[in-house]
N, C-alpha and C positions, 0 to 999 in steps of 0.2 A: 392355352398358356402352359397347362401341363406338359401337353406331347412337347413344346416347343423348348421347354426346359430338361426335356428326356433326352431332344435332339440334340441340345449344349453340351450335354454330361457325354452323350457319344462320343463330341468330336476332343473335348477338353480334359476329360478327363478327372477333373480337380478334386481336391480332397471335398470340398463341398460337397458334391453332385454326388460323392461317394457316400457321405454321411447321412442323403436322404434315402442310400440303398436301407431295406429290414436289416435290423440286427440283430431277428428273432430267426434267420435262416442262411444254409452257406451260401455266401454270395463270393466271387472271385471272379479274379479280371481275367479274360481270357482273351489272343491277340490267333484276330482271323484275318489271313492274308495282310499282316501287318499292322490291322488294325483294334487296337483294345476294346472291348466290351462287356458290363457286370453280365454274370449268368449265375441260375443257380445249382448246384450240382445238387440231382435229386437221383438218390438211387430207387426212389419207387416209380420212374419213369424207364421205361423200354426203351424207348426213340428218344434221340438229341431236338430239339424244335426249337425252332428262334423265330424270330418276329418276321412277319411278311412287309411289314410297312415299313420297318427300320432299311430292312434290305430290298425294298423295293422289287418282292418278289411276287408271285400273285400265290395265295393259302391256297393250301396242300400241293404245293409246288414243290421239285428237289432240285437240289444246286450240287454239283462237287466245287467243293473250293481249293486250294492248292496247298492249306494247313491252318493247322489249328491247334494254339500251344497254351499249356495250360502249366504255369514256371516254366522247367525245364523241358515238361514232358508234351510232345507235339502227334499230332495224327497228320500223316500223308495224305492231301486227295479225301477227306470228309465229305461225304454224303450229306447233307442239312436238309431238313425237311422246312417247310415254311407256312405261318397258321397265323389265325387273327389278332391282332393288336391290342385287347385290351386286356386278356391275361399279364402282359407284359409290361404294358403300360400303368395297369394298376399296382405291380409293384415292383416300377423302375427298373425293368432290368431288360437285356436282347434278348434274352431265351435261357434254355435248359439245359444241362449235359445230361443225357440219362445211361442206360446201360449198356447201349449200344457202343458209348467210350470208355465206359468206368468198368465194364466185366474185366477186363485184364490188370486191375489197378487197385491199389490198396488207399485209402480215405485214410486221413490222419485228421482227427477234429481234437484241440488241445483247446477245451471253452468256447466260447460262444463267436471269438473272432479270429481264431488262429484255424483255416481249414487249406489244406494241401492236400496235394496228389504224391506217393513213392518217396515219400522225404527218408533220410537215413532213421533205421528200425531205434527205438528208443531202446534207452539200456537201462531203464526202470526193469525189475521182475515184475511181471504182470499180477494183477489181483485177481482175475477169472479171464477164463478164453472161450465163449459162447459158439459153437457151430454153425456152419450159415445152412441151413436145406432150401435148395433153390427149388421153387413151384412154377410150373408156369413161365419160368424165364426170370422171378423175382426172388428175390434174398430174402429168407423169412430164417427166424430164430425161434425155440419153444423157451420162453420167458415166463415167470411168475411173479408178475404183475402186481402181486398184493400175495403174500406168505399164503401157500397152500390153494394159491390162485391161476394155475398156472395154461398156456394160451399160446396158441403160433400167432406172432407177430410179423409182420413186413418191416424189413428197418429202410423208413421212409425218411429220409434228410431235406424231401422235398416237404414235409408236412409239418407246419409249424406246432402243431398239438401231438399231444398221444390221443389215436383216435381206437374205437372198439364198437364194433358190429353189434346188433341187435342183440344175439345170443350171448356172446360178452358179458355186454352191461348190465343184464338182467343177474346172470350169476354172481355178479361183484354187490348188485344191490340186493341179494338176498341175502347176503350176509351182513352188508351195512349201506343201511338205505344214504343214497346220496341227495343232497340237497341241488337240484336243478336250474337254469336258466337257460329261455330260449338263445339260440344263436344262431345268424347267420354262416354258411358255409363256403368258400368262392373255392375254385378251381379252373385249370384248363379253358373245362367245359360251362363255366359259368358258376351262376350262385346261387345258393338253395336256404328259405331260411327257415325251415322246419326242423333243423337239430337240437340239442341239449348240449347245455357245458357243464361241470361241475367239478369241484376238486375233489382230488383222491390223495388221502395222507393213511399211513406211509404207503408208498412205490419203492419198485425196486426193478435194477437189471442186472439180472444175474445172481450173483450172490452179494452183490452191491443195494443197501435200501437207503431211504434217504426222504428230507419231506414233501409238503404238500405240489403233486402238480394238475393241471387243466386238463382235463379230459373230454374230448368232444365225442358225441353219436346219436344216433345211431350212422354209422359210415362204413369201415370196416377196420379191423386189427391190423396198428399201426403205431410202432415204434418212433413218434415224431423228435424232431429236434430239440422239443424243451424238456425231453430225458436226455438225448445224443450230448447234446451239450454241457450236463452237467459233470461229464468225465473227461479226463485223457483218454482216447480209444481209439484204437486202428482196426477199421471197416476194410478187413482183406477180403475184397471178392473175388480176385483169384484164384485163393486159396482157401478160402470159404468158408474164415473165419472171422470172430470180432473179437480184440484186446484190448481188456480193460486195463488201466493204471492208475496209481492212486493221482487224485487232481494235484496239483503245485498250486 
């Protein structure tokens, strides 16, 4: 019943089928060879991946398609790569954009429902403009997480939590031990349920702090979207910056 109400929302689109998309992560319609599909734009992914079952393609299969328009802004001839159904399935959506589209493009996230691609540059003066140093082919930021706390981040839009590796979290709890709960962790690759959740009050990004949010690990250093969200910020990874503005 699930897949079969996933399939409704592909072809119909409706504001319903929209409102079972997460609202805890960017989701945007995106129109492949004519036709629209939620995805979510994750800049902590390398490779674009969308669903094999939706597009009836066999996983770890590649397609070029003839475009792929994301608003205004569209890619010629897309390469898509194609992987198992329940990543996607579990949370509604066709697939991914990851960096393989988004390296050339600047991320506009204005709260938790407003996310675009290259929209015209805001004319707020910024409150902090965080560097991006790219590792490995990923966007990391060096952020202090908690005043005097400070840590290379991945700014991950694909990751609903701020997440922190083993070494992290021991340093943040020796200063102020956290109060813990197991939690299940899903991905990609599947779900693991040996992590910890716990909140961390205050946080901060950048020279921006503010209060309590969910932090998952042991995983790795990862600037998730329930920090991303609580700003106006343009994630230029072009230019391989982030700009903060004060929220409206």
């Amino acid at each position: 019943m699930k897949l079969l109400l996933f399939a409704v929302c592909m072809l119909v689109q409706s504001l319903a089928c929209r409102q079972n998309a997460p609202r805890d992560l960017p989701i945007v319609d995106v129109i492949i060879d004519g036709v629209p599909y939620p995805v979510l734009l994750d800049t902590g992914a390398q490779q674009s991946v969308f669903s094999s079952r939706l597009f009836a393609q066999n996983p770890n299969t590649l397609q070029t398609f003839s475009s792929l328009c994301i608003d205004s802004i569209c890619f010629n001839n897309p390469k898509l790569i194609f992987a198992n159904e329940a990543f996607f399935e579990r949370e509604n959506i066709a697939g991914l954009i990851g960096l393989d589209l988004l390296r050339n493009h600047r991320l506009s996230i204005r709260g938790a429902t407003h996310i675009a691609l290259d929209t015209p540059r805001d004319t707020q003066t910024p409150i902090d403009q965080i560097p991006i140093l790219w590792k490995s082919g990923k966007p990391f930021i060096n952020n202090c997480l908690r005043p005097n706390q400070c840590f290379e981040f991945l700014i991950d839009t694909g990751a609903v939590l701020t997440l922190l590796d083993e070494d992290t979290s021991k340093k943040i709890q020796a200063s102020t031990p956290l109060t813990t709960s197991p939690a299940r962790g899903c991905n990609f690759f599947g779900c693991i349920d040996n992590y910890l959740i716990a909140d961390l009050s205050p946080a901060c990004l950048g020279k921006s702090c503010f209060g309590t949010i969910t932090i998952k690990f042991p995983v790795w250093n990862a600037i998730g979207f329930n920090v991303l969200s609580k700003f106006d910020l343009d994630i230029d990874l072009k230019n391989s910056i982030v700009t903060l503005f004060s929220a409206n």
